[in-house]
KOLFI-250020 format. One line per 3 residues: number of its first residue (from 1); their letters; for each residue y, z, x of C-alpha. Coordinates in Angstrom, 3 decimals, decimal comma, always signed. Layout:
# KOLFI-250020
NUM = A = Y/Z/X  ...
***
This chain:
# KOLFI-250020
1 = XXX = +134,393/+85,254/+74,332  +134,537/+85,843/+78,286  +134,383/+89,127/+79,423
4 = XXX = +137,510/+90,915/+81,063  +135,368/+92,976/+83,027  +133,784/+90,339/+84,994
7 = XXX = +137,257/+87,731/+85,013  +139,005/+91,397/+86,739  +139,725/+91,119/+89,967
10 = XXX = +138,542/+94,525/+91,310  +140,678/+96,725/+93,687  +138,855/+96,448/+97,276
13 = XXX = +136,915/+93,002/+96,516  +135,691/+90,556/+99,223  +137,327/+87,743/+99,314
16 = XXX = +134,404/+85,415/+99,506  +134,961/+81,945/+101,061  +133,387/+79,790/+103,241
19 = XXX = +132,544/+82,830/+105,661  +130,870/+84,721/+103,296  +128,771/+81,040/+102,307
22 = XXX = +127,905/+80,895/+105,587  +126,862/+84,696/+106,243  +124,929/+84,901/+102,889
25 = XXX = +123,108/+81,501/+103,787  +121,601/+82,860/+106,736  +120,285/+86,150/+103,839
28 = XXX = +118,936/+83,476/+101,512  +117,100/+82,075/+104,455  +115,475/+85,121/+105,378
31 = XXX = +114,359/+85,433/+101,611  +113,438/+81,404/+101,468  +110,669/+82,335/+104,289
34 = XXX = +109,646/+85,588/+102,934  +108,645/+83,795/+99,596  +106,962/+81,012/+101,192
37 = XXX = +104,425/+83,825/+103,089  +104,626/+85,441/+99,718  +103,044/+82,548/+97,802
40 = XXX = +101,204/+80,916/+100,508  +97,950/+82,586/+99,468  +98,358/+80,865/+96,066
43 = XXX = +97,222/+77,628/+97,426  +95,195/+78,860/+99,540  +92,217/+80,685/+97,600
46 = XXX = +89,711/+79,316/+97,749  +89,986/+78,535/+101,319  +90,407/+82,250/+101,881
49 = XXX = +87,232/+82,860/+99,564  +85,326/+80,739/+101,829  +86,524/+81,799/+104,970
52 = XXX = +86,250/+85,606/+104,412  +82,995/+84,981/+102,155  +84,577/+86,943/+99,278
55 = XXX = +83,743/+87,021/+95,387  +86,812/+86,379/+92,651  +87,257/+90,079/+92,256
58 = XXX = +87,881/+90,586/+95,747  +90,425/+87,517/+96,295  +92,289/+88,851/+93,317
61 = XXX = +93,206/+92,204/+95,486  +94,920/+90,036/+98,007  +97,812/+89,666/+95,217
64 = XXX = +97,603/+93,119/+93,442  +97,860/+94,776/+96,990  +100,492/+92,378/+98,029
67 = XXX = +102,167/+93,543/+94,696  +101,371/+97,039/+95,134  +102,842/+97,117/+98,234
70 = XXX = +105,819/+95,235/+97,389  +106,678/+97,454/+94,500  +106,395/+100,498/+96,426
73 = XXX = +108,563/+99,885/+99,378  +111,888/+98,813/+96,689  +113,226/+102,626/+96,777
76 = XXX = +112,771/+102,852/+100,353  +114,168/+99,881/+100,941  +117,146/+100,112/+99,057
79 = XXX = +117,656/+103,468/+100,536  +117,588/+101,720/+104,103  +119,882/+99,054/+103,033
82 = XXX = +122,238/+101,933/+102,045  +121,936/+103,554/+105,501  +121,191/+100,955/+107,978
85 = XXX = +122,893/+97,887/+106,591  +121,520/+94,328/+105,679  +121,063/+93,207/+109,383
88 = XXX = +119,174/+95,886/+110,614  +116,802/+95,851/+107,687  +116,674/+91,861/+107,321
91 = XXX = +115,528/+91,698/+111,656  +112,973/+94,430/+110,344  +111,956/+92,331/+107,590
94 = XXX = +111,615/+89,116/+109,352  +109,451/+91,050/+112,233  +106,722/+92,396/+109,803
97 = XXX = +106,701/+89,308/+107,948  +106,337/+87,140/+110,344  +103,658/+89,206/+112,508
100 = XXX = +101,535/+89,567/+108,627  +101,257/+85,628/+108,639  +100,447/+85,360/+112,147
103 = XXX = +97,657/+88,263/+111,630  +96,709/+86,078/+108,317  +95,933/+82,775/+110,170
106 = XXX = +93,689/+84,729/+112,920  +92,235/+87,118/+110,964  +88,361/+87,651/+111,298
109 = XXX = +87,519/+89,241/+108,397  +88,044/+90,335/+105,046  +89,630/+93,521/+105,877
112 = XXX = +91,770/+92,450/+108,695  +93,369/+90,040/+106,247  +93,863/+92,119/+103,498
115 = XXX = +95,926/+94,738/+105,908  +97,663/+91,223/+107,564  +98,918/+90,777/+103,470
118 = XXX = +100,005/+94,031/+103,223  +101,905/+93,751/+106,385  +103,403/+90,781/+105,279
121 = XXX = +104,361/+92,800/+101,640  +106,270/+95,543/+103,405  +108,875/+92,659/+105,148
124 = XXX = +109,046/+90,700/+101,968  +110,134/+93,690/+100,020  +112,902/+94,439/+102,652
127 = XXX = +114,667/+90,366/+102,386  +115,405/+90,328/+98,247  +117,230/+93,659/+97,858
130 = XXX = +119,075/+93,024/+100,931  +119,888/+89,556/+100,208  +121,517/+90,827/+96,937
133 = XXX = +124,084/+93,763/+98,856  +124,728/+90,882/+101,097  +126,110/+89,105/+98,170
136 = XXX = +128,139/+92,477/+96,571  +129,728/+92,799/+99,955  +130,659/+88,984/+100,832
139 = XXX = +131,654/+88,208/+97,559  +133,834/+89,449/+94,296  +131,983/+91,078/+91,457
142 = XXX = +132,703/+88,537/+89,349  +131,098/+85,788/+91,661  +128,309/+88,311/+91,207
145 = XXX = +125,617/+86,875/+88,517  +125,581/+83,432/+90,017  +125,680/+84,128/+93,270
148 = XXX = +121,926/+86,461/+92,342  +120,812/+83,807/+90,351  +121,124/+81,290/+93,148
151 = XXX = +118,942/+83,682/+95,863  +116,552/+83,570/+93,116  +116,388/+79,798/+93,323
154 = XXX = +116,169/+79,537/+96,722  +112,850/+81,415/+96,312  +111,098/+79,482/+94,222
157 = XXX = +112,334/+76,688/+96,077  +109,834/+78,768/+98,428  +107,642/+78,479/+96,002
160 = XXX = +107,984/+75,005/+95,815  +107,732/+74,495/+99,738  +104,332/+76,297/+99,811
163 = XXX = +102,926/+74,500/+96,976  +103,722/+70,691/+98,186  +104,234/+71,592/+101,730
166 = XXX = +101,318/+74,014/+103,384  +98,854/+72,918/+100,912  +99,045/+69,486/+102,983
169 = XXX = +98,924/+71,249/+106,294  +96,537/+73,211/+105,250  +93,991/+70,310/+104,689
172 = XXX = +95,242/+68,089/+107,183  +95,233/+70,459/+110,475  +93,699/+73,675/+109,193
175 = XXX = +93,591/+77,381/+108,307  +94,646/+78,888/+111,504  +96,951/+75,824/+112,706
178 = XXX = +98,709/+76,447/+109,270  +99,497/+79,456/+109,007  +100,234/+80,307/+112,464
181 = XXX = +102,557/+76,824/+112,430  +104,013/+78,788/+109,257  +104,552/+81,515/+111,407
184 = XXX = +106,896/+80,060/+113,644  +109,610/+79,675/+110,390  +109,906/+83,280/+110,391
187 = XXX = +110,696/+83,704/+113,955  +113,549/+81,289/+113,408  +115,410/+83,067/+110,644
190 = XXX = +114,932/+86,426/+112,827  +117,028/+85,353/+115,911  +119,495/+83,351/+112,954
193 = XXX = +119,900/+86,815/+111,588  +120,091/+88,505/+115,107  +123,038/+86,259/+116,153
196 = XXX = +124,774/+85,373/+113,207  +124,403/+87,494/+110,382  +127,134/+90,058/+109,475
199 = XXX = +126,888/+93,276/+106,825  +130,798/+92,555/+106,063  +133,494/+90,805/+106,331
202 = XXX = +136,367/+92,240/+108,626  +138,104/+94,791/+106,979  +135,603/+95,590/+104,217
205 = XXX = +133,690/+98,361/+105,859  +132,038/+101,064/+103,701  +133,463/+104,411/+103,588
208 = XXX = +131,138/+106,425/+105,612  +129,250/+109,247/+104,237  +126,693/+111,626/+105,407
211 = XXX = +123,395/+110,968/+105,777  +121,851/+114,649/+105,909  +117,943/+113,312/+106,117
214 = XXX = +116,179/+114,183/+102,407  +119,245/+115,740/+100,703  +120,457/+112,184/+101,187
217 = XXX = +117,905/+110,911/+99,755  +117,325/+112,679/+96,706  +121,414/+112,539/+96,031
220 = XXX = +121,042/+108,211/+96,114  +117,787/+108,110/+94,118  +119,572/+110,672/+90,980
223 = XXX = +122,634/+109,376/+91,299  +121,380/+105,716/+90,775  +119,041/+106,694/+88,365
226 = XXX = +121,367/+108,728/+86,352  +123,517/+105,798/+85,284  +122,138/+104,569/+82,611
229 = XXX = +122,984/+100,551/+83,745  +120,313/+101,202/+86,480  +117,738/+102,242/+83,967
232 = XXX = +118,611/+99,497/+81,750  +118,451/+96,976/+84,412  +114,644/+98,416/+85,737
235 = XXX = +113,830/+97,940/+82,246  +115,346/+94,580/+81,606  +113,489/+93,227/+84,559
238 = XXX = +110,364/+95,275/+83,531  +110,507/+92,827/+80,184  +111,286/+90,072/+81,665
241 = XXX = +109,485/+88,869/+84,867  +105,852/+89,816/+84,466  +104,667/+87,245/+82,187
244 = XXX = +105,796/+84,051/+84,177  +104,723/+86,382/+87,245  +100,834/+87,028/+86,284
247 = XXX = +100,574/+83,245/+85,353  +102,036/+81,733/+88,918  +100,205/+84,576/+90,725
250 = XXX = +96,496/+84,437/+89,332  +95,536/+83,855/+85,916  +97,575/+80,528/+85,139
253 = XXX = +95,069/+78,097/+86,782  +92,175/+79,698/+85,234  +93,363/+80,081/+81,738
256 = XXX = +94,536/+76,596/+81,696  +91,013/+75,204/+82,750  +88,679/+77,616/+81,728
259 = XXX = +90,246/+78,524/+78,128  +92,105/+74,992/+77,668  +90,200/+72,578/+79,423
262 = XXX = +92,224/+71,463/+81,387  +91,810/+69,739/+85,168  +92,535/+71,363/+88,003
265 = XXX = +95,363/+68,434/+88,937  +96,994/+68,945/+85,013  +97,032/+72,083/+85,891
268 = XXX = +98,460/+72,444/+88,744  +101,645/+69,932/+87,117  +102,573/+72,546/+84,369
271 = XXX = +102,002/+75,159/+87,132  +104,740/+73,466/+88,943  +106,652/+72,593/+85,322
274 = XXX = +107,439/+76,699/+85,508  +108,384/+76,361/+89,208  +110,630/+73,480/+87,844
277 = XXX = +112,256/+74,886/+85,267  +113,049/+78,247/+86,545  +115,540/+76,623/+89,012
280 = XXX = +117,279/+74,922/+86,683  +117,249/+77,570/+84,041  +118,424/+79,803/+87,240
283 = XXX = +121,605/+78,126/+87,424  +122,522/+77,863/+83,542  +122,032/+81,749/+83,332
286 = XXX = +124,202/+82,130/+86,372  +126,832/+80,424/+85,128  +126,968/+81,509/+81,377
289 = XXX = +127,220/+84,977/+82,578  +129,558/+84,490/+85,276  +131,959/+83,372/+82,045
292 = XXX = +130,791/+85,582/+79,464  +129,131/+89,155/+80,333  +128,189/+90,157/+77,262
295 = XXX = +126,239/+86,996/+77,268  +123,266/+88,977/+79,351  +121,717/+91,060/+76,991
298 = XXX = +121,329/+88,292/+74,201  +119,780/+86,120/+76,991  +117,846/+88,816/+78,452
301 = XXX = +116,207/+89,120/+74,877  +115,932/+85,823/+73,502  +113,885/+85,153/+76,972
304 = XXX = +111,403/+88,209/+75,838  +111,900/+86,395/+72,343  +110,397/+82,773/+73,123
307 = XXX = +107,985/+84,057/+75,498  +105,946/+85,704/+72,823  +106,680/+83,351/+70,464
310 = XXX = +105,017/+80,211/+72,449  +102,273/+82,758/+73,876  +101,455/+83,973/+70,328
313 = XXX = +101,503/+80,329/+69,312  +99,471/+78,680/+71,918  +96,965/+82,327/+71,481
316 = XXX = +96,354/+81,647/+68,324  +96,245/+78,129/+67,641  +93,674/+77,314/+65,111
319 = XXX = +91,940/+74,435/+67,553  +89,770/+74,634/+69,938  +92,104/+73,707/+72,955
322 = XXX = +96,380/+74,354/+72,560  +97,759/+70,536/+72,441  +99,378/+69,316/+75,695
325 = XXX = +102,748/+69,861/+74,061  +102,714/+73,546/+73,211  +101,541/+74,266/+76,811
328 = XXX = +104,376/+71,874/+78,368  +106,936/+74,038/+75,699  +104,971/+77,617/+77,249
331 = XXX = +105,342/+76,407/+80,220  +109,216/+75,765/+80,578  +109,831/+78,899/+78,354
334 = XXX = +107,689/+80,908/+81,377  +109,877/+79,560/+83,673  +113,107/+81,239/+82,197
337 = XXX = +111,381/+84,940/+82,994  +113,044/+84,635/+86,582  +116,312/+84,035/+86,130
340 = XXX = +116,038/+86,790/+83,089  +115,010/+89,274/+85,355  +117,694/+88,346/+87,614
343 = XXX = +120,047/+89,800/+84,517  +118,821/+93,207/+85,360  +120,672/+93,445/+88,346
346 = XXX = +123,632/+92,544/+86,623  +123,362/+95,705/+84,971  +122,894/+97,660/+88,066
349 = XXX = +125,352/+96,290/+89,929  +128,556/+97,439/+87,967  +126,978/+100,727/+87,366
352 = XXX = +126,813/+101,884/+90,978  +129,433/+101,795/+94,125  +128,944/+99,824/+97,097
355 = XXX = +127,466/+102,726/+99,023  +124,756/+103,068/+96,115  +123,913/+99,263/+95,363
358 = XXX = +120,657/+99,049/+97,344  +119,127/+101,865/+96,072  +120,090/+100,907/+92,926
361 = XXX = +118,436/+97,601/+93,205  +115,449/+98,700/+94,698  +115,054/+100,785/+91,486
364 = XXX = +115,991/+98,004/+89,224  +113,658/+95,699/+91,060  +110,583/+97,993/+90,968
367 = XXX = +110,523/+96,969/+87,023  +109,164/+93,706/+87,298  +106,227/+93,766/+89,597
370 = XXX = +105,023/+97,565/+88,440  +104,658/+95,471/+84,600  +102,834/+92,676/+86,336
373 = XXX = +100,708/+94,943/+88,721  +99,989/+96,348/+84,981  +99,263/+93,275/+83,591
376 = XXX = +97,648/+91,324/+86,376  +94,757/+94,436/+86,404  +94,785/+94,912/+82,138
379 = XXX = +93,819/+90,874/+81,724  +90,782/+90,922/+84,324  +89,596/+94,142/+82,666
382 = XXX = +89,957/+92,740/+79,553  +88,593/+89,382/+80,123  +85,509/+91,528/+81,931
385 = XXX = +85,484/+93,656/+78,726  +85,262/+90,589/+76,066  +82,805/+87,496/+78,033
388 = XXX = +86,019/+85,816/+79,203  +88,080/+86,068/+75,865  +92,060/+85,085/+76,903
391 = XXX = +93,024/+85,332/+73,490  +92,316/+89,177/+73,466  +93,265/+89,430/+77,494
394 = XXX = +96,314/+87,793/+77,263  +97,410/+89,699/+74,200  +98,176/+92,296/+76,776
397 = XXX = +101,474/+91,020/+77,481  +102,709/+91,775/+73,773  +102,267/+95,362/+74,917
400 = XXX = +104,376/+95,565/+77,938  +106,578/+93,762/+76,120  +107,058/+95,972/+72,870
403 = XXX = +107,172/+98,548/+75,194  +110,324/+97,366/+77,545  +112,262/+95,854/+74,594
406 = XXX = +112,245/+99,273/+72,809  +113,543/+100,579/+76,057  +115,879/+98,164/+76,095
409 = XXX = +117,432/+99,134/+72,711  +117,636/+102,513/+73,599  +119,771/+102,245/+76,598
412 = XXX = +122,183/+99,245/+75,849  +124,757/+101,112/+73,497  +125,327/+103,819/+76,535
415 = XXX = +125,814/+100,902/+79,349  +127,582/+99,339/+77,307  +130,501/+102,453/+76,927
418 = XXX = +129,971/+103,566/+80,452  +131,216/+100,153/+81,237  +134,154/+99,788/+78,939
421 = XXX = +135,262/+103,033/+80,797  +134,308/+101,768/+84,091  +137,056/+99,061/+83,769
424 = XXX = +139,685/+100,933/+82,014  +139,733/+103,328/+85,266  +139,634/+100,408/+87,224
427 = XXX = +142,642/+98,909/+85,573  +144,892/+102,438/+85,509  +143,426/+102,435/+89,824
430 = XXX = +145,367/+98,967/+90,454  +148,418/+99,793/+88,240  +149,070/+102,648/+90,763
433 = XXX = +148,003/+100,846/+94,324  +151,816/+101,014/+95,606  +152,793/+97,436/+97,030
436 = X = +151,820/+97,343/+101,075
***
């Protein structure tokens, strides 16, 4: 049964079009480079263990730091986004980005590349959350859900650029040639965003309200965080994201050849099965909720559902090695985590105003990568801990699981009334609008 609440056409919405195509495009690009930086150390590692002379340990804080980072910049970003607009804090973006990769390819040493990543963390945080108000003020709420999920695919086509694309260049003409070639992508989508980009259409500004330095602050953060859709959505994505997230970022490739015995090519196909999948997975989510909004919770928790069903089967399989099947059948389930997560912000949006919708989804966003920063440290502890056991190591992703799903539970039956009575106000708001 489709939703009225996302088929209502909402009293102030954007009327979308070809503009707002062409305005968001120029967003998604932004994003598109960010997450090709993002992942580019993925195919790079062990060039980067060579070059900086670095053990495992050490090349595994290139990600949690990038993570870290990442994670802690989504509040202040969305608070930016709120104050600044998406242009401003895009051209910011694209600036640190940009100069992170650059300090990447000529970086000397270990340290001067781990504070390049970093660098290059702080503008990638600033492109998703933006990218996503972009959206809520180009287009109507209920173009909402697919227009998120289709940012999200346009990053791991990012994904998918880095894997197949600077993993070439990176053998053919080199680290520095790379990277700094890389480089050059960024500076392209800055003067893009410079010349073209817009935070609204005409008519469509933002009331304007004060911005009165920390009491400003403090009123965004608990006012976003007192609705309970925001809380539900940092919790959705919590559940959702971190297992496909931990296996793309770091301990895929080893678990599938050092616990399944598999090559390092094989591996590297089901790596890319995830990549694969999530886009197309992406777009079916989009458009089921788009046309039925209750539809994201039950998604949202039958993705949690077949994730540790297939990890709890491919775990515990009583051979020595999971067949080829059951890690083909992990592997597309993993790559449905993404455009679950994307679900969360479809919990946020409708639970905040315009003026609110970055912080909001710098909260909601926050979920994801503080459960795989979690995660990502828990399994190389673990696997420290037990000889290199992945059946106990892994196992740690049931936890953070349990945990967000009970969450979960606990917040959906308020969300769920606040926005029944979201939409009846709405409703009684147009029925008085006098004719212009």
């Amino acid at each position: 049964m489709s939703s009225p609440a996302r088929n209502a056409t909402l009293p102030g919405d954007p009327p979308g079009g070809r503009g707002a195509v062409a305005v968001w495009s120029i967003g998604v690009a932004v994003y598109f480079v960010a997450v090709i930086f993002r992942t580019s150390l993925g195919v790079a590692g062990l060039d980067a263990a060579a070059r900086f002379h670095v053990n495992a340990s050490a090349l595994s804080t290139f990600s949690i730091l990038q993570l870290l980072v990442y994670a802690g910049m989504q509040i202040p970003v969305g608070l930016l986004v709120d104050r600044l607009g998406t242009r401003k804090v895009l051209s910011i973006g694209a600036v640190l980005f940009t100069a992170g990769q650059l300090g990447f390819a000529f970086s000397p040493s270990y340290g001067t590349a781990l504070a390049s990543r970093a660098l290059l963390g702080c503008g990638d945080a600033m492109t998703f959350i933006s990218v996503l108000r972009l959206g809520t003020r180009w287009f109507p709420a209920r173009r909402g859900p697919l227009v998120a999920q289709l940012a999200g695919l346009v990053g791991m086509a990012g994904n998918l650029v880095s894997t197949l694309v600077l993993a070439r260049l990176l053998h053919g003409v080199g680290w520095t040639r790379a990277f700094a070639g890389s480089a050059l992508a960024g500076v392209v989508v800055l003067v893009l965003t410079l010349l073209f980009l817009k935070d609204h259409p005409e008519g469509h500004e933002p009331e304007p309200s004060p911005h009165q330095g920390s009491v400003y602050v403090r009123r965004q953060i608990t006012a976003a965080w007192r609705e309970p859709g925001t809380r539900l959505g940092l919790w959705v994505h919590f559940t959702t994201q971190f297992p496909a997230m931990v296996f793309l970022l770091l301990w895929g490739l080893p678990f599938l050849v050092q616990a399944q015995g598999l090559s390092r090519a094989t591996a590297g196909e089901l790596l890319t099965l995830v990549v694969l999948s999530n886009m197309v997975i992406g777009l079916v989510y989009g458009q089921i909720v788009a046309r039925h909004h209750a539809a994201r919770l039950p998604l949202a928790l039958g993705t949690v559902s077949a994730t540790a069903l297939l990890w709890a089967g491919t775990l515990a399989y009583p051979g020595e090695h999971a067949p080829m099947w059951l890690l083909v059948m992990l592997c597309a389930v993993l790559g449905a985590c993404g455009p679950a997560s994307m679900l969360g912000f479809d919990f946020a949006r409708p639970a905040n105003p315009p003026e609110r919708q970055g912080t909001a989804s710098g909260i909601t966003n926050m979920g994801g990568f503080i459960a795989s920063m979690t995660t990502l440290f828990a399994i190389g502890v673990l696997l420290d801990a037990t000889g290199d056991d992945y059946t106990v190591a892994f196992s740690a992703v049931f936890v953070l699981q349990a945990l967000g799903v009970s969450q979960i539970l606990r917040l959906r039956g308020r969300t769920v009334r606040r926005e029944r009575e979201r939409l009846v106000a709405s409703r009684v708001e147009t029925v008085h609008v006098p004719a212009a």
